[in-house]
Phi, psi and omega in degrees: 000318177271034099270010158292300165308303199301316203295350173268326180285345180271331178285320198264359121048244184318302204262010173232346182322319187290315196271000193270350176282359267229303203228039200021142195223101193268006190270135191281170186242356186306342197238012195292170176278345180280354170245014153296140205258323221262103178321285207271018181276273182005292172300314180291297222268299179324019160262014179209349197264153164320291178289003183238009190310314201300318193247058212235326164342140161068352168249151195269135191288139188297166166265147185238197218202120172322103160316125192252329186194152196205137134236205147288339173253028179182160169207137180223148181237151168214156188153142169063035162074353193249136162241130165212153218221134140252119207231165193210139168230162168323144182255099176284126170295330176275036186229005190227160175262108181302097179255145202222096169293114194042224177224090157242158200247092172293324188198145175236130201061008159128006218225137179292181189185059162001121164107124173061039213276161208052004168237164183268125182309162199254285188230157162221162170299126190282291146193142138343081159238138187229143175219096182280112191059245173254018188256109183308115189286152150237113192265163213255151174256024141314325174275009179219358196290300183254060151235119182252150154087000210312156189260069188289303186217158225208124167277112197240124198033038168110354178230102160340090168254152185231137180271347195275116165243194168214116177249127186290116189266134175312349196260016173069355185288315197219136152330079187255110167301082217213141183203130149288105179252153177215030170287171188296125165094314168246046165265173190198163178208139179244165169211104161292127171237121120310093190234123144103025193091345163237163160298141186234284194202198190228115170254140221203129192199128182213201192050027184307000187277312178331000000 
């Protein structure tokens, strides 16, 4: 399936290269998948992610946890004692500081930003909530705050699909929260890692159209 995507992110590409040239690309690399240190997070997300296809050889795919409901502005899952919900609300321009290389829109609130980057966002993630048994997780909104445009679902001949899941690490310790967006010009993959019941880190991988 991610190579089907990428062969849609190489076409469409074609047809965004010129503008990607276009402005500066202020978006950090600090959360990339290539600088996860921790072997077996390492190991779990390459086996689905974008950023992890090269080390993707061999490994066996996780168990995820079931869409239970979708809109446009959300999506949940459930399964295994586990809930976790993504909700996304309108973004107003007039409540954020606006940054502009000419004009394309490089940063919002001083801060570089992911989906569609250089144009002004539609929506952004709103939150993250996960629940585990009976326990609430708390994810920090530094880890969703500059993510736009999210991608819940997707219509393929007449049937309602999703690239976003939640997938389950063989030691039962940790959570992987992972959502895609892959339009033209602004894509991106997130991956929320949960282990032991707490938020651990954000791994963030974009420009696949480059």
């Amino acid at each position: 399936m991610r190579i089907i995507f990428l062969g849609i992110f190489l076409y469409l590409g074609t047809q965004s290269m010129a503008q990607s040239d276009d402005f500066p690309d202020y978006r950090s690399k600090k959360d990339i998948f290539t600088r996860i240190t921790e072997k077996d997070i390492r190991s779990d997300i390459a086996s689905y992610s974008m950023g992890g296809m090269d080390e993707s050889i061999g490994k066996l795919p996780l168990k995820t946890i079931p869409i239970t409901a979708s809109g446009s502005n959300f999506i949940s899952f459930a399964g295994n004692n586990i809930q976790v919900t993504i909700t996304a609300t309108a973004f107003d321009p007039k409540k954020h500081k606006l940054g502009y290389y000419e004009k394309y829109l490089t940063k919002i609130d001083n801060k570089a930003y992911f989906g569609d980057y250089g144009k002004v966002p539609k929506t952004v993630i709103e939150s993250v909530r996960i629940i585990v048994d009976k326990d609430t997780i708390a994810v920090p909104q530094a880890a969703y705050i500059d993510l736009f445009n999210p991608v819940f679902t997707f219509n393929e001949k007449g049937v309602e699909k999703s690239q976003n899941k939640v997938y389950l690490s063989g030691d039962g310790r940790k959570i992987y929260v992972y959502m895609l967006k892959p339009e033209r010009g602004g894509s991106y993959e997130v991956t929320w890692v949960i282990q032991d019941k707490k938020y651990l880190k954000r791994v963030v991988d974009f420009g696949f159209l480059k």
